[in-house]
C-alpha positions as CSV (number, residue, x, y, z in Angstrom):
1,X,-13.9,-2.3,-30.6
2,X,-15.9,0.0,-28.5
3,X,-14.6,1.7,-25.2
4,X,-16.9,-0.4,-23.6
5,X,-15.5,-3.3,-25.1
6,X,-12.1,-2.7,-24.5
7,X,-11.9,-2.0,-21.1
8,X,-14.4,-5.0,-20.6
9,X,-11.5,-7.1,-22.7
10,X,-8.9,-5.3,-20.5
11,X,-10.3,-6.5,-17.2
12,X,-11.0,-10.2,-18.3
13,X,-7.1,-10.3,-19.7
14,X,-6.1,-9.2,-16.0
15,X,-8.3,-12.0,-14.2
16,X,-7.0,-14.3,-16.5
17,X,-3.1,-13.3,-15.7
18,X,-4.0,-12.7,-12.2
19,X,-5.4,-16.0,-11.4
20,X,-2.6,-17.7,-13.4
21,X,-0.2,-16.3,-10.2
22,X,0.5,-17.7,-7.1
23,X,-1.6,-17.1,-3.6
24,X,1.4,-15.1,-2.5
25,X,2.4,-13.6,-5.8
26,X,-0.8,-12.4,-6.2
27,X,-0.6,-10.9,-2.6
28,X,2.9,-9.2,-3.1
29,X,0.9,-7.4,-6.4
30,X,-1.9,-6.4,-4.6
31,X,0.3,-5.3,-1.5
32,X,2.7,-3.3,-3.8
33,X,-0.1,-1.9,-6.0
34,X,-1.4,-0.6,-3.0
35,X,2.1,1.0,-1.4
36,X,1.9,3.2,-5.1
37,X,-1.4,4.6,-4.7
38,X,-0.7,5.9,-0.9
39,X,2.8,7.0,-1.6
40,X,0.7,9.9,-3.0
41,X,-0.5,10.5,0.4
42,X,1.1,12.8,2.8
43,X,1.1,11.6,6.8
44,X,-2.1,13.3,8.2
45,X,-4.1,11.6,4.8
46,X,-2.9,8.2,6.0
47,X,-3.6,8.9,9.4
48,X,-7.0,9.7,8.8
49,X,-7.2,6.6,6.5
50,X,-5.5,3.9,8.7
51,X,-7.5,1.1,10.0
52,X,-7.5,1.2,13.7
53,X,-6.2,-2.0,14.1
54,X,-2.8,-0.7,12.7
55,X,-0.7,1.4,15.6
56,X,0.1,4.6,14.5
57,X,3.9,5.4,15.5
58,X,4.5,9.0,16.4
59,X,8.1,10.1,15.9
60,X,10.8,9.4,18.7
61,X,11.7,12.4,20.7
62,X,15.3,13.4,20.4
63,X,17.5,11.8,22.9
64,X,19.7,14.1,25.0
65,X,23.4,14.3,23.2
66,X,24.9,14.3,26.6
67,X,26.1,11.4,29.0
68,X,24.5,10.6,32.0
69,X,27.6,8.8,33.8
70,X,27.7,6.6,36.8
């Protein structure tokens, strides 16, 4: 078998198992799939590649330690 080949007979064994799952299995793949390749990411990549739709959180400031009292 060819490289070709293989990776063509790869890719139709993958629909096949893929379309075997569930709507929401196949989701919950895709959606972890996809928190692996962006774990390689460091935060200024991902802010630079999030949608805009998706509210960026900055970090809370640090509370004071100290009460404030009546």
């Amino acid at each position: 078998m060819t490289e070709n080949e293989l990776e063509e007979f790869r890719y139709d064994i993958a629909h096949a198992l893929l379309s075997k799952m569930s709507k929401g299995s196949q989701f919950q793949y895709a959606l972890d799939r996809m928190l692996q390749l962006i774990s390689l990411y460091d935060e200024e990549e991902l802010v630079a590649i999030a949608p805009s739709t998706v509210v960026k959180q900055k970090k809370p400031k640090d509370k004071p330690k100290r009460g404030k009292g009546f």
